[in-house]
C-alpha positions in Angstrom: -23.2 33.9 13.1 -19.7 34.0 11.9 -16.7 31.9 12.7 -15.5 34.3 14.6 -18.4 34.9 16.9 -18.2 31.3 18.3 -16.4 30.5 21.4 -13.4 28.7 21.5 -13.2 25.1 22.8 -10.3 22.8 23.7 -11.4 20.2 21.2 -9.0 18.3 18.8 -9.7 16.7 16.0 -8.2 13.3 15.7 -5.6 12.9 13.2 -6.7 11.6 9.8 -6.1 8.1 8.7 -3.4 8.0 6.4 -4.8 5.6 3.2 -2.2 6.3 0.9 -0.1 3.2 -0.1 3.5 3.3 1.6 6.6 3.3 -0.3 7.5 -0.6 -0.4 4.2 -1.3 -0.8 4.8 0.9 -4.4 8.2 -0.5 -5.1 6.6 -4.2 -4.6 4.3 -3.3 -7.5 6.2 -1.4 -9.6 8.2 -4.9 -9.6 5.4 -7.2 -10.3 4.8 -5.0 -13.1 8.3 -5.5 -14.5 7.5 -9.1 -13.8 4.7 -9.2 -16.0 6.5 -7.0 -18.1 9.4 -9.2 -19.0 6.7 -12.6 -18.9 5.3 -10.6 -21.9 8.8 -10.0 -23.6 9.2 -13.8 -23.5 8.1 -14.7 -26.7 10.5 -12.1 -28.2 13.2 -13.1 -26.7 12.6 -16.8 -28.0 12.4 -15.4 -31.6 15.5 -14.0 -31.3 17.0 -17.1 -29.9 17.9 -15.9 -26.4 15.6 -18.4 -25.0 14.4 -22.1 -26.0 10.8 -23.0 -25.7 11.9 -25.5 -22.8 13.7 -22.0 -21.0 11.0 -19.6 -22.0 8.5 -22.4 -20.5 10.2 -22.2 -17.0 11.1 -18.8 -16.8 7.1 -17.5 -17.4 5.9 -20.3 -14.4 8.6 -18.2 -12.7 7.8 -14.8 -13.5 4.0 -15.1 -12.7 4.3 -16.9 -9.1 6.8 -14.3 -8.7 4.5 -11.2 -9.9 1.8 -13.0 -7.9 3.9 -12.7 -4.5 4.8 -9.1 -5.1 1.1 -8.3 -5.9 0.1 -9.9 -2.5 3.1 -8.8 -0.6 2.2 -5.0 -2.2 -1.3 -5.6 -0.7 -0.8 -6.7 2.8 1.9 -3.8 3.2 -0.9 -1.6 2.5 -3.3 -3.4 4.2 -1.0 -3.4 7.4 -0.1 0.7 6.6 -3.8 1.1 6.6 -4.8 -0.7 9.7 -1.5 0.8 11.9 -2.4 4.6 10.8 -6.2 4.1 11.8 -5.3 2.7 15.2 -2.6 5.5 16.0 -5.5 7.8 15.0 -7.8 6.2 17.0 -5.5 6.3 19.9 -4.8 9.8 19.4 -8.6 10.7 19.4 -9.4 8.8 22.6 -6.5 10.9 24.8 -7.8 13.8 24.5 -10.9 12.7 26.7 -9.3 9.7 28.9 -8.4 11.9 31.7 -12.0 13.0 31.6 -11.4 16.2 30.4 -13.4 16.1 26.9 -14.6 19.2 25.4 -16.8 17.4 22.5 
């Protein structure tokens, strides 16, 4: 039997959940990668005598609490993303049949 020999129903799919990370969710970790980034160009920039050891010391305690927050801001954006795109999915699924009119 071919496609085309089966009967047509009213069925809808429901939409597919979305699991791609949002947009501020890749800026926030494109910026804790700059933040590791320049915690790694410390020691180069104490050789050159931009920074002193007591500077460069202060500045890397601030860079990695600062990568740390973006990496868990990054996550819980696409955590949240994740969890609002299966719910509108699974609200858009379940209307199809809640006036008791489901052709599944």
């Amino acid at each position: 039997m071919t496609q085309t020999d089966q009967p047509a129903t009213d069925h809808t799919h429901p939409a597919p959940v979305d699991t791609a990370p949002p947009t501020r969710s890749k800026v926030a970790g494109a910026l804790a990668a700059l933040a590791c980034a320049a915690c790694c160009a410390l020691p180069f920039l104490i050789a050159a005598a931009v920074l002193t050891g007591a500077g460069a010391a202060i500045a890397q305690k601030t860079l990695l609490a600062v990568a740390a927050g973006l990496v868990a801001a990054a996550l819980g954006m696409w955590w949240l993303h994740h969890r609002r795109s299966a719910r509108r999915a699974a609200t858009a699924g379940a209307s199809g049949c809640a006036d008791g009119n489901c052709a599944c």
